[in-house]
SEGU-169189 format. One record per atom (N, C-alpha, C): x, y, z. Coordinates in pm, whole numbers, plus 50000, padded with zeros to 5 digits. Layout:
// residues N
XYZ ...
// end
This chain:
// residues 115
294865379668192 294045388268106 292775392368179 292505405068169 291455410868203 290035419168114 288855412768127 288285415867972 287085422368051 286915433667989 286115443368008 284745446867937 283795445467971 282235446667883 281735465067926 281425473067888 280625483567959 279145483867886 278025489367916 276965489267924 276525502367967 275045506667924 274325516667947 274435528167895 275265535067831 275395546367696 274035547767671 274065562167613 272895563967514 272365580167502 271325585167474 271055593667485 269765598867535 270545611267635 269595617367742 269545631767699 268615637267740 268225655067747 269135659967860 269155673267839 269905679567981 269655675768088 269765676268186 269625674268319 269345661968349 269135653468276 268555636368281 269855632968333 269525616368350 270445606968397 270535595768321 272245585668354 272365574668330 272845570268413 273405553268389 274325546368478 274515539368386 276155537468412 277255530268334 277615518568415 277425507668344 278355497768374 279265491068367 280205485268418 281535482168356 281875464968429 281535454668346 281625438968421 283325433568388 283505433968488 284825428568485 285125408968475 285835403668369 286085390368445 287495386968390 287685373968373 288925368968394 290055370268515 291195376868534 291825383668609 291885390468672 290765391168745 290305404168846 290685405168951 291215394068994 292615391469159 293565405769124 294055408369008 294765411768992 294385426468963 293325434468971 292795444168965 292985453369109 293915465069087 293455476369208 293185486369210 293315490069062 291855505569034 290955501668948 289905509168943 289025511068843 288545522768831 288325524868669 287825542968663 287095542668514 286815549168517 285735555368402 286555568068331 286775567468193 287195579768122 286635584268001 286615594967959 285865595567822 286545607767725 286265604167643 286685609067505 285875617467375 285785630067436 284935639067332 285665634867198 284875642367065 285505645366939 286535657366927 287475653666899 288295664466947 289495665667027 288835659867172 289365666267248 290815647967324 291305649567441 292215640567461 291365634767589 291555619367577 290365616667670 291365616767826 290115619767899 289975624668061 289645617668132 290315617068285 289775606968353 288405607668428 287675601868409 286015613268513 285915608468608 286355592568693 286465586968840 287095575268828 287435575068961 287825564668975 287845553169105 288005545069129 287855539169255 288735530869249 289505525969394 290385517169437 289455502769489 290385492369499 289845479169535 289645481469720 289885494169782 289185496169911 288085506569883 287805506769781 286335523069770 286825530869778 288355534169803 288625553569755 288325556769684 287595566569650 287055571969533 287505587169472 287765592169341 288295603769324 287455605769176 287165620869137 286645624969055 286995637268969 287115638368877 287345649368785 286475661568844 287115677468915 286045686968887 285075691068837 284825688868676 283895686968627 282585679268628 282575674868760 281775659868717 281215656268913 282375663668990 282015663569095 280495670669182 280235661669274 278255663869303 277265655269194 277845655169090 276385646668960 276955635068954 278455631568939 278495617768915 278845607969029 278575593469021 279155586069188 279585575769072 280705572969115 281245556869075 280715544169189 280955535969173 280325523369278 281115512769254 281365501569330 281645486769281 281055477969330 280585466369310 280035455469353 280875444569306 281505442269446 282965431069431 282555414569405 280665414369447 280045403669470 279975399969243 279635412869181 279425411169080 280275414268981 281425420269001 282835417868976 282445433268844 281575440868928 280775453368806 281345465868919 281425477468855 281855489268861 280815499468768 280135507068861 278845519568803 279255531268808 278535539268722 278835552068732 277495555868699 277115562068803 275675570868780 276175583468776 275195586868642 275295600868637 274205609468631 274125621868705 273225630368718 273355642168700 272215652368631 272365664768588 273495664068481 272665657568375 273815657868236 273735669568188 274975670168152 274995682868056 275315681567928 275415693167799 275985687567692 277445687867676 278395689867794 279545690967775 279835676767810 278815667267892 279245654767925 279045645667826 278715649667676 278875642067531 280235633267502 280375624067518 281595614067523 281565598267470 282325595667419 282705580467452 283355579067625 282715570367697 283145565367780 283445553767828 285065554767812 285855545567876 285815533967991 285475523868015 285785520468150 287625513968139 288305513768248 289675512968268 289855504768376 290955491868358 291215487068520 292895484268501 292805487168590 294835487968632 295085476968702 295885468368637 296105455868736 297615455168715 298345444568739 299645439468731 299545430468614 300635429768545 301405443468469 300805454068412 299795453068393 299155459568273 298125466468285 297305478168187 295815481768231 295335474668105 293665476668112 293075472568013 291865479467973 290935484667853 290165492467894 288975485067767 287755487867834 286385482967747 286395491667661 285565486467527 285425490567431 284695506167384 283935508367496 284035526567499 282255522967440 281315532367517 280125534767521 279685550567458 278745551967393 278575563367355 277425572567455 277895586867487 276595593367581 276855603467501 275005609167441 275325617667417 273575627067518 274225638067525 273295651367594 272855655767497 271495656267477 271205666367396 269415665867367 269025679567385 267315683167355 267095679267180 
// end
C-alpha cells in the first residue's frame, strides 16, 4: 500500500504562484511514476506532469514554461511549482503514483485563480 498526503492548494490572483506537495510513504520501493492531475468542474480530469523514478519529466501543453514538477527521493515528496497562474488553472489537483500492481492517488487539493 501506498498512501498519499498532498499539500499547498489555495488561492492565488493571476499571475501569482504556488507549490504543491505530494509526501509519499508506505510502499514507495514500489513506485515508478509520479504525476500531478487535476480536475476542473465540469470538465474530465487531465494529466498536468509527471515524473519517472529517474527525473524524466513530461508536461501537459497547457502548463508547459510555468509549471516544474520535482522529487526529493531523500523526502519521499514530489512538487509542483507553479507559475504565472491563470484562471484556467482553477482545479482540484490530483497527486498520482503508479506502482506494481496498482496506482494510487491523494485526496485532491483545491487551486483556485482568481482577482
Amino acid at each position: 500500500q501506498v498512501q498519499l498526503v498532498e499539500s499547498g492548494g489555495g488561492l492565488v490572483q493571476p499571475g501569482g504562484s504556488l507549490r504543491l506537495s505530494c509526501a509519499a510513504s508506505g510502499s514507495i520501493f514500489s513506485i515508478y511514476l509520479m504525476g500531478w492531475y487535476r480536475q476542473a468542474p465540469g470538465k474530465q480530469r487531465e494529466l498536468v506532469a509527471g515524473i519517472t523514478s529517474g527525473g524524466r519529466t513530461n508536461y501537459a501543453d497547457s502548463v508547459k514554461g510555468r509549471f516544474t514538477i520535482s522529487r526529493d527521493n531523500a523526502k519521499n515528496t514530489v512538487y509542483l511549482q507553479m507559475n504565472s497562474l491563470k484562471p484556467e488553472d482553477t482545479a482540484v489537483y490530483y497527486c498520482n503514483a503508479e506502482a506494481m500492481p496498482r496506482s494510487y492517488w491523494g485526496q485532491g487539493t483545491q487551486v483556485t485563480v482568481s482577482s
